[in-house]
C-alpha positions as CSV (number, residue, x, y, z in Angstrom):
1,X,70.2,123.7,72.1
2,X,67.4,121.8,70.5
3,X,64.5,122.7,68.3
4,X,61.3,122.4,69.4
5,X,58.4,124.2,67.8
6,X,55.5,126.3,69.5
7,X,53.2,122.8,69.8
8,X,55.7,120.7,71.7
9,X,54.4,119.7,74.9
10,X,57.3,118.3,77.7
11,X,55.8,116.5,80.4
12,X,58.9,116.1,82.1
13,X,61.3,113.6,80.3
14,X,64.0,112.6,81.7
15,X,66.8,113.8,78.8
16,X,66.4,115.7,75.7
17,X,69.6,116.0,73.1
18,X,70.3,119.7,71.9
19,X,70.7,118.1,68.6
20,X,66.4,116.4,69.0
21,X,64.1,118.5,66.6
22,X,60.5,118.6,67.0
23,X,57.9,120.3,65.4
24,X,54.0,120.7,65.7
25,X,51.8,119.0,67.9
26,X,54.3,116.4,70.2
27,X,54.1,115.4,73.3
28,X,56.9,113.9,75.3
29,X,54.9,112.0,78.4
30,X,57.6,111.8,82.1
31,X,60.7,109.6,82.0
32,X,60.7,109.9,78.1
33,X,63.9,110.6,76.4
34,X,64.9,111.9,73.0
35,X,68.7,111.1,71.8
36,X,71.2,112.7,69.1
37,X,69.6,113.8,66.0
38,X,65.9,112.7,66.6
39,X,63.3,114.1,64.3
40,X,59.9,115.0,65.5
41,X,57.2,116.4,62.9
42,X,53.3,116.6,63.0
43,X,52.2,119.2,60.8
44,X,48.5,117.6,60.7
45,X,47.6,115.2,63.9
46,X,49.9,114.4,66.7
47,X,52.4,112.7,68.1
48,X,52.9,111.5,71.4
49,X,55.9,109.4,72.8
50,X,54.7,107.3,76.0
51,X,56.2,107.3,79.5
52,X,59.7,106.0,80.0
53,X,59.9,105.5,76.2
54,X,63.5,106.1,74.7
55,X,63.8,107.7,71.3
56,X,67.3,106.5,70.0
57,X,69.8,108.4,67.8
58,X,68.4,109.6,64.4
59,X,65.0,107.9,64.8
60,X,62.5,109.9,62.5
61,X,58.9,110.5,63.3
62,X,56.4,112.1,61.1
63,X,52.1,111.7,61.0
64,X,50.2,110.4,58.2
65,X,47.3,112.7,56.6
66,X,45.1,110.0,58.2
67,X,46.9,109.2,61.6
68,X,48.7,110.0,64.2
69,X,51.8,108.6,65.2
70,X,51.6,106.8,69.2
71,X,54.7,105.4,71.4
72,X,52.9,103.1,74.0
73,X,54.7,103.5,77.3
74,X,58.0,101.8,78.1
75,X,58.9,101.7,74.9
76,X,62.4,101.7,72.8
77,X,62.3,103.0,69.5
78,X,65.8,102.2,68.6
79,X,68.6,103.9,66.2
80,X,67.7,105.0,62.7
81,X,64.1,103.7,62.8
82,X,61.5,105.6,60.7
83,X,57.7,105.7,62.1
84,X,55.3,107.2,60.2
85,X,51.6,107.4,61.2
86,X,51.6,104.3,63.1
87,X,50.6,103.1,66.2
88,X,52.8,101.3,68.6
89,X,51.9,99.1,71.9
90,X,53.0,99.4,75.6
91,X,56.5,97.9,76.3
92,X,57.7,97.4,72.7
93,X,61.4,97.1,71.0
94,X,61.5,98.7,67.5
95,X,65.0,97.2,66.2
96,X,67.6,99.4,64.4
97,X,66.8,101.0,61.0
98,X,63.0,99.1,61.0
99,X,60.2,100.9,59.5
100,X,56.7,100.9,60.3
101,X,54.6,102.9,58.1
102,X,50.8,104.3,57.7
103,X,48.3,102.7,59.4
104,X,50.1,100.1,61.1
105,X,49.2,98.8,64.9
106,X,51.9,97.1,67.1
107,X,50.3,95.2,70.0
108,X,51.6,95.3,73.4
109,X,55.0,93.6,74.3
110,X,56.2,92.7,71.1
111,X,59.7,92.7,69.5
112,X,60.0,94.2,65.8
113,X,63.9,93.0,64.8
114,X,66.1,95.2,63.2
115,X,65.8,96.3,59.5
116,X,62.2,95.3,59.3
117,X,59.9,96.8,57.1
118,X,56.0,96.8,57.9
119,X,54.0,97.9,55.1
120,X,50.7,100.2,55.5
121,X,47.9,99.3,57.9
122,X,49.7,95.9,59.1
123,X,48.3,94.9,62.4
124,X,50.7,92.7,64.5
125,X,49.1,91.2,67.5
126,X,50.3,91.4,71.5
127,X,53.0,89.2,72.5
128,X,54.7,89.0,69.0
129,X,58.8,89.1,67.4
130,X,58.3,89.8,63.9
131,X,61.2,90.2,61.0
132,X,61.3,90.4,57.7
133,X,60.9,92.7,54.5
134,X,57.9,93.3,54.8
135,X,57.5,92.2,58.1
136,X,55.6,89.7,59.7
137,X,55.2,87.4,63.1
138,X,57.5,84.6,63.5
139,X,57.3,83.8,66.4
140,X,54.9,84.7,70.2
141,X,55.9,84.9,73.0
142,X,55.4,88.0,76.0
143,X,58.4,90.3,76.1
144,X,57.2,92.4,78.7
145,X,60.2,91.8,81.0
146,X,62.8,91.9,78.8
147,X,61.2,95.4,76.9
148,X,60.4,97.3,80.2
149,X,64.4,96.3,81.7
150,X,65.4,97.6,78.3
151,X,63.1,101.2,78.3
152,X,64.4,101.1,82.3
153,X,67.8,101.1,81.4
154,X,67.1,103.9,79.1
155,X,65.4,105.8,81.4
156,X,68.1,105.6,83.8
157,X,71.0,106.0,81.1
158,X,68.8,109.6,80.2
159,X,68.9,111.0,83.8
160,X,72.8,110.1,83.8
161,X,73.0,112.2,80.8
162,X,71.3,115.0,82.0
163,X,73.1,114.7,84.9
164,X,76.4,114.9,82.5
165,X,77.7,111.3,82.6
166,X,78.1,109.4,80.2
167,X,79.4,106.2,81.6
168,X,76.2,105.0,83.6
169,X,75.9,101.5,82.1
170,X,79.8,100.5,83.1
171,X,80.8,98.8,86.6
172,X,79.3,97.2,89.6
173,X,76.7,99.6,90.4
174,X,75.6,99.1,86.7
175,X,75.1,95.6,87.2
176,X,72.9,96.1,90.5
177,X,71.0,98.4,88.8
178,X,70.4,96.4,86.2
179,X,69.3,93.6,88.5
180,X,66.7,96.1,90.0
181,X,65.6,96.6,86.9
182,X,65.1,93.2,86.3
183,X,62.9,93.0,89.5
184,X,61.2,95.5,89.6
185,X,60.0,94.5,85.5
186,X,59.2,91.2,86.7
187,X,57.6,92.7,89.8
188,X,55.0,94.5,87.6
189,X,54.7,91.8,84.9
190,X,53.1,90.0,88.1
191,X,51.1,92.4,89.2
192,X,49.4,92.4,85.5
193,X,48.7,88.7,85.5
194,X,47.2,89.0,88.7
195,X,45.1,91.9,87.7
């Protein structure tokens, strides 16, 4: 069973491990998901993990005395990434074991790579991939699409778990829902340029 202290607010995600811990003020919005041995804390400010955002396998999140930590929506925060008191932008990929410390602000559909390390109060800018120790952009370009199928999949994956199975992303119906996916991300990356 997982730990959640008296603060934690669910707002209906779509899977939560028994091994996830989470402590103070946290809010996990709908369709969000935590994963084995995730780690929650805001003793002082909040956290809040955005709507179909996926929360990989020993990510740790903690607040800064200063500020808060914030997942934008559709967002993958993937395995063994720290976050601490940052800020991060709608439809984002945090790769494996990056950190992103105080201060810092993610723009919308960007792509941190794995093992990147952003110092405190860097501010990347929408529609970025950055890399490095200590991070920073190499390269724009809009990843909406390719983020949202990504936080999709995860979203889907989480309900499968819940649902006990654990084999959702293997065979043909796989592969058409991945193809929805890819539609209905495209769909609403549309639907923004238009707006």
């Amino acid at each position: 069973m997982h730990t959640f202290g008296l603060g934690v607010v669910l707002n209906d995600p779509a899977f939560v491990h028994p091994s996830a811990q989470a402590y103070g003020h946290v809010t996990l919005e709908e369709g969000s998901s935590l994963w084995p041995n995730s780690v929650i804390r805001a003793e002082t400010q909040h956290v809040r993990i955005g709507r179909f955002s996926n929360i990989q396998d020993f990510v740790m999140i903690h607040i800064a005395f200063a500020t808060p930590t914030v997942v934008g929506d559709y967002c993958s925060i993937t395995h063994h990434c720290t976050l601490h008191g940052c800020t991060i932008g709608d439809n984002c990929l945090i790769g494996i074991n990056t950190t992103v410390m105080d201060g810092c602000v993610i723009g919308d559909n960007c792509i941190v790579a794995g093992h990147t390390f952003l110092k405190e109060n860097t501010v990347i800018p929408d529609n970025s991939i950055v890399m490095g120790t200590p991070g920073a952009v190499v390269k724009t370009r809009n990843n909406f699409v390719a983020n949202r199928v990504n936080a999709l999949a995860y979203y889907e994956n989480a309900r499968a778990y819940a649902a006990g199975n654990h084999r959702a992303w293997d065979g043909e119906e796989a592969a058409r829902a991945f193809a929805r996916m890819t539609a209905e991300a495209q769909a609403a990356f549309a639907a923004t340029r238009e707006g």
